[in-house]
N, C-alpha and C positions, 0 to 999 in steps of 0.2 A: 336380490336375485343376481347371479352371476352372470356375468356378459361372456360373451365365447367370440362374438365375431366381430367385434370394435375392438380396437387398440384403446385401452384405457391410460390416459395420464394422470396420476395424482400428484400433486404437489403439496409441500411443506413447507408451510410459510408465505406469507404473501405480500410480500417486500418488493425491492424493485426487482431482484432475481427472479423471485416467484412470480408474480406479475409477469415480467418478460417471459418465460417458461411458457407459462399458460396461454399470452395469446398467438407464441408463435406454434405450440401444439393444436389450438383450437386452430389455424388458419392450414397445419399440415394436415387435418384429417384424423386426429385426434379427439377421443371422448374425455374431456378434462374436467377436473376434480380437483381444488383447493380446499387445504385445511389448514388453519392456523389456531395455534392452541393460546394464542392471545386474543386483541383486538386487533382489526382491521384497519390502519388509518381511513380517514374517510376520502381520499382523491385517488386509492388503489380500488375500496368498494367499489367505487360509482366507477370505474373502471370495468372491473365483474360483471357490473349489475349493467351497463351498456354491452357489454358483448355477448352476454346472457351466459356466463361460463357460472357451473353450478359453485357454493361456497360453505363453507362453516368458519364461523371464529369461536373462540373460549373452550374447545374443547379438540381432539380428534376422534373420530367418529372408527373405529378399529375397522369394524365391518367393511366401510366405506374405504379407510383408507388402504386394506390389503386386497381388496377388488382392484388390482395394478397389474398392467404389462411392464409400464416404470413408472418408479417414484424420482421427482426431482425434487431434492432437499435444499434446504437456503442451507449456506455456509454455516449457519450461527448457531443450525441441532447437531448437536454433539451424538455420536452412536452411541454415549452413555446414558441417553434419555429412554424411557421406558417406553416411546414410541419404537426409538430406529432397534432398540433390541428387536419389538414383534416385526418389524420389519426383515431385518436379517436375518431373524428365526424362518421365517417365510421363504427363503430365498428369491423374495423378488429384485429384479433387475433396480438399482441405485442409480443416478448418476448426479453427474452437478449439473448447474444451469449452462457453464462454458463448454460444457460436454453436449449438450442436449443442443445447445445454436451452431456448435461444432460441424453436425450431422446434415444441417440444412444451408452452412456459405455457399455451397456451390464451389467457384472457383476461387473465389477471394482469398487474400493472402492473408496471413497474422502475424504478427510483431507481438508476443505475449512476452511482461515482465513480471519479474518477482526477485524478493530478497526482503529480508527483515524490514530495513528502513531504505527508502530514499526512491520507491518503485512508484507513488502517487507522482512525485516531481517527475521522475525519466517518462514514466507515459507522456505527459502531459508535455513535457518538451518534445517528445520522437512525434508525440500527434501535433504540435506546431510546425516542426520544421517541414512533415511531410503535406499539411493544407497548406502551406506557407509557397510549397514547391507546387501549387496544382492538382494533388492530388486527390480522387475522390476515397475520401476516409473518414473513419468513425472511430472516438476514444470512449472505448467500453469497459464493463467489470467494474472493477471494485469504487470506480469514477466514472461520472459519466451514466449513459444507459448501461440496463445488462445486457449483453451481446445477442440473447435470444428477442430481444424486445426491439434491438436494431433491424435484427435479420428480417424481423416481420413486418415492421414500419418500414424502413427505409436502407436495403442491402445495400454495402459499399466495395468497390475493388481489395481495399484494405483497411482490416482492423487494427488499431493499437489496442490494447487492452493490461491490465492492471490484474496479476493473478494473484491470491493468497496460498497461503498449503490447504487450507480448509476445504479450496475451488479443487484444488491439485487432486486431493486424495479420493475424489471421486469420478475421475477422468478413466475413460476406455480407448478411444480411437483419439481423440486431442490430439492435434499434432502441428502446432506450430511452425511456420517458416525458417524463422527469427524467432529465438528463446532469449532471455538476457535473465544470469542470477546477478543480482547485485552483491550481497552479501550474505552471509548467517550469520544471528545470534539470536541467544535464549530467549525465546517469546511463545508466547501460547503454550505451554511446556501442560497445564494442565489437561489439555486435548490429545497431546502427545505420553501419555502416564510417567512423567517428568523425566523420559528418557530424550536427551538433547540429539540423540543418533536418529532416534524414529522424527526428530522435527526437521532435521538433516535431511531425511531420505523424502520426506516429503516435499519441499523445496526441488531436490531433483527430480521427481515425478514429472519436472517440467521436459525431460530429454525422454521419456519413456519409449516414443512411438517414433521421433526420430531416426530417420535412417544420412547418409553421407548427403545427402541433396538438400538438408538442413543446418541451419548455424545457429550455435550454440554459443552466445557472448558471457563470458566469467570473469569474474573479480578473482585473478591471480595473486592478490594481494591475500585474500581472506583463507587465513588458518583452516576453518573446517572445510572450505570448500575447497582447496588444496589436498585434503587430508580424505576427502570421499572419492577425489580424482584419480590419488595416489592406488585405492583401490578396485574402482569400478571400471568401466570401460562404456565409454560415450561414443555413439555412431555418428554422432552428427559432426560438421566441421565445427572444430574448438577454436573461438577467437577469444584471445586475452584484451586486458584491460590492466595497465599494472601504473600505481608510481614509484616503483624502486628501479633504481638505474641497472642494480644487477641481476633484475630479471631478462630474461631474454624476449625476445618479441620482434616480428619483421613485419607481421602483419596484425591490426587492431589499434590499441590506443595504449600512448605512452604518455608519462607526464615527469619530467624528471626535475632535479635541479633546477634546471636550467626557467622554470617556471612559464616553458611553452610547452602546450596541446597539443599532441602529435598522432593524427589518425592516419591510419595508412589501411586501406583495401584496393585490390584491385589494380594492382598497380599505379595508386594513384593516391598520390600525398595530400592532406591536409595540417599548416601548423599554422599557430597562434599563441598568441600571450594569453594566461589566463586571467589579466587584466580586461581583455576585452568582452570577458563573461558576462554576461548580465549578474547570473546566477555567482554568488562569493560564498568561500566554503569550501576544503576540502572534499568534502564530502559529494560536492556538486561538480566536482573535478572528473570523478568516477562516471555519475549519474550524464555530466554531458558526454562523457567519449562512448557510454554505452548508448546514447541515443543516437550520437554522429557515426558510428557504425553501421545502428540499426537502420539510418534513412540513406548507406553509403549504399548496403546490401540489396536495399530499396530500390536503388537506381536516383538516389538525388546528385545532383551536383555539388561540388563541396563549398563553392563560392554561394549558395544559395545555403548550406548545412550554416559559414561561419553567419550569414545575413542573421538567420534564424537565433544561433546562440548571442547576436549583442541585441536582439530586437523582446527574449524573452521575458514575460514577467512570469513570477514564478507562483505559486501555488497558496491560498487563502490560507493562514493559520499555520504555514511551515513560514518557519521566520522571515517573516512577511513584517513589512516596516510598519507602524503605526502612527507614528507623531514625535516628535523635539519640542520638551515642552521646559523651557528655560533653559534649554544647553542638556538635557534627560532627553537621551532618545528610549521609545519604546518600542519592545519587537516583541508580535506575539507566536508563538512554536506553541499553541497548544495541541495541535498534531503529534506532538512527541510524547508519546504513549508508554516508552520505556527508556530504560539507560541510557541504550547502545546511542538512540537518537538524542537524547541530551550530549553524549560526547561529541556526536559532531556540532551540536551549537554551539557548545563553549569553546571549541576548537575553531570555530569559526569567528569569534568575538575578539576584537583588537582594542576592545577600552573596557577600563573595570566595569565588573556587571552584580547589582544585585538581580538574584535569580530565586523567580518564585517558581516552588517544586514543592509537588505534594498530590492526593487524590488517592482513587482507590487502589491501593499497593499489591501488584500482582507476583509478591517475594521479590523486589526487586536486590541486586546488590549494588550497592550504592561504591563499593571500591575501585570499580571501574572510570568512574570519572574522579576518582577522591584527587590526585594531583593536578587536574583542571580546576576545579573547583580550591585548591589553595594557592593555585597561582593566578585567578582572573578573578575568582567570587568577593566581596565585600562583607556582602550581607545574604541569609538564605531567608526569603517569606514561606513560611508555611501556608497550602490553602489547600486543605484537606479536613474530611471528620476525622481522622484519625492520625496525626502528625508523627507517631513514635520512632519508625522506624529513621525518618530522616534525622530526628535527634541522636537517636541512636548509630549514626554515620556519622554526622557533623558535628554532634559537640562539644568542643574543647578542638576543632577544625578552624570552623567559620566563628567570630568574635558574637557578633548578633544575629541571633535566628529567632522570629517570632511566630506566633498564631493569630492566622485570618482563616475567616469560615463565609468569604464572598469576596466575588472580586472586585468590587469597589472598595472595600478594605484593604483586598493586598495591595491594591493599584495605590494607595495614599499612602502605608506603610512603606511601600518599597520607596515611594519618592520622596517620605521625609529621608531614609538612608542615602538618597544618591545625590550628588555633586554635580556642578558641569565638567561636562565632557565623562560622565557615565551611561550605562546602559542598562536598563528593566529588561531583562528577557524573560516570558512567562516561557519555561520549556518544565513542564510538569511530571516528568518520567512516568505519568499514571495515568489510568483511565478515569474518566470523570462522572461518575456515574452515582457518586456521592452527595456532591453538591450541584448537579449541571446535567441537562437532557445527555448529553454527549459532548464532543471535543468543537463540534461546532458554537453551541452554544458558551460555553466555556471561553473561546473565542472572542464570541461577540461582545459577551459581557466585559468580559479585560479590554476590548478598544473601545467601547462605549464609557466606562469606568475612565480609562484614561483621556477620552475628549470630554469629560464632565471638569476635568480638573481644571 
């Protein structure tokens, strides 16, 4: 029977988005309603089933779930699912979970990031530097809590948070303080009907609601996002982020030649060697000057901004050191999920590397790092069910490329190849979803593998 005079929330999915959704609607005064069309882990149930919010798993219940004022969907249902079709058929109200916690911060400020690769790292440093400085904060989304799950447990003056396009594309009112794009490149392309401009536009959906009283930090380096600038027009203050000397730039971060860190906001300078980085890597060059912006904008001090960047350590599974095991260092990136993120690892490696890459291939093109990989790589381990496509890049490239189908294998293979004073980097350009829970698991298994040796 249809409800007229409660606000009904139904959710999709019941992950940690979902979860947070639900109990910050049951605590607004919300009639809520979870469905997930899988299983439920069991520490989200008994989650449910403590706060008494009603549920279904293995199935969606139609009836039930188009009885909505809104539906809050996890990132991971595609509108191509024969749910969100009856859904949109319906025209009931969508949004995402960063939309739905959006509604109830109050005052609270947000620092929201995004960009292809390197936007787990920059939260997770912009939310160090700024607890670091005293401030009361919370690192949400895609890491961390889901923001609506914060808001209900425990609200904070400011959120960091970690956005995807998936969170993006179903935003209304979102509207960030501080926006940071890191980068674009081809990723999730399947979501987007393998049109690279609609993954583009989605990525900006981060400026939508933005007006002048907001900033908008960009990677003036990056092709397409230069290329969407060139033709749209952005309300919000545009702060750049470049390392080429012949860009321009007076105010943001610069990183030139000269291999000092140069932040400038507010009248007020910040430089350093990027020796004193904790974080090494090109790539982390970027990711600091967009953090040391975001906590300049914040109101940190800079002398406290440079404390934070030599004090950080950096993010479990993004090339994260593991062990020197006879003069063989090992580093595990099984976080790197695609190309573009393999380029910055091997871009970031100064001693030859045998690199194990391989997993569920989501059409990657492998030509994008092919002159890295014949100027640093040795040897390539395969550790995938299905190994072709890498062979089909690599060889007659790489001299020895083999097959492993666990990572205690590749982890022995790769170190009969490697010498002293080489490097194992597990950076997989795939998702692991073949041989491994996920990219954590994945993970573990490569460091445990290697402290067996």
């Amino acid at each position: 029977m249809m409800q007229t005079n409660t606000k009904r929330l139904v959710i999709l999915g019941a992950a940690e988005s979902g979860i947070g959704a639900a109990l910050l609607g049951k605590q607004q005064g919300w009639d809520v309603f979870v469905s997930d069309g899988g299983t439920i882990k069991p520490h989200f149930k008994e989650t449910l089933v403590t706060e008494g919010i009603e549920f279904e798993e293995g199935v969606h219940t139609m009836d039930k779930v188009l009885n909505a004022n809104c539906i809050v969907k996890s990132p991971g249902i595609s509108d191509k699912t024969a749910v969100m079709k009856q859904v949109r058929s319906a025209g009931i109200e969508v949004c995402s979970e960063i939309e739905f916690g959006y509604r109830y911060k109050g005052d609270s400020k947000v620092i929201a990031i995004t960009g292809s690769n390197g936007k787990s790292t920059t939260t997770k440093l912009t939310y160090h530097i700024l607890k670091s400085a005293g401030y009361d904060v919370a690192m949400v989304g895609n890491i961390g809590y889901s923001f609506a799950r914060q808001i209900a447990e425990r609200p904070c003056e400011w959120y960091v948070m970690e956005v995807s396009s998936f969170q993006l594309d179903d935003i209304h009112v979102f509207n960030p303080d501080v926006a940071v794009l890191l980068n674009i490149t081809p990723d999730h392309l399947d979501r987007y009907d393998y049109v690279f401009a609609n993954y583009v536009a989605s990525k900006f959906r981060i400026t939508q609601n933005q007006d002048a009283t907001k900033y908008f930090i960009v990677n003036q380096d990056d092709k397409a996002i230069q290329e969407y600038l060139a033709t749209h027009s952005i309300q919000a203050k545009l702060i750049h982020i470049t390392m080429s000397d012949n860009n321009q730039w007076n105010e943001g971060g610069h990183l030139g030649s000269d291999e000092r860190l140069h932040i400038q906001y507010g009248g007020e300078g910040l430089d350093m060697s990027i020796h004193e980085l904790s974080l090494k890597g090109k790539h982390n060059q970027f990711n600091s000057m967009a953090a040391g912006i975001s906590a300049r904008i914040a109101g940190v001090r800079k002398e406290k901004i440079r404390e934070s960047f030599a004090s950080f350590e950096g993010l479990e599974h993004r090339l994260e050191y593991v062990a020197t095991v006879r003069g063989v260092e090992f580093i595990n990136d099984s976080k790197a999920t695609n190309v573009n993120s393999v380029w910055y690892a091997l871009e970031s490696m100064k001693k030859p590397v045998i690199l194990i890459l391989g997993g569920q291939d989501k059409g990657n093109d492998y030509t994008e790092i092919l002159e890295l990989v014949k100027e640093k790589v040795k040897a390539i381990v395969c550790l995938g069910a299905d190994n072709k496509p890498i062979h089909a890049a690599f060889d007659g490239v790489v001299d020895d490329i083999v097959e492993t189908d666990s990572a205690d294998v590749a982890v022995h293979a790769a170190y009969a190849f490697a010498e002293n004073g080489d490097v194992v980097l597990l950076s997989p350009a795939c998702a692991s979803f073949d041989l491994f829970k996920n990219y954590e698991d994945r993970g573990d298994q490569f460091k445990a593998a290697v402290k067996n040796l």
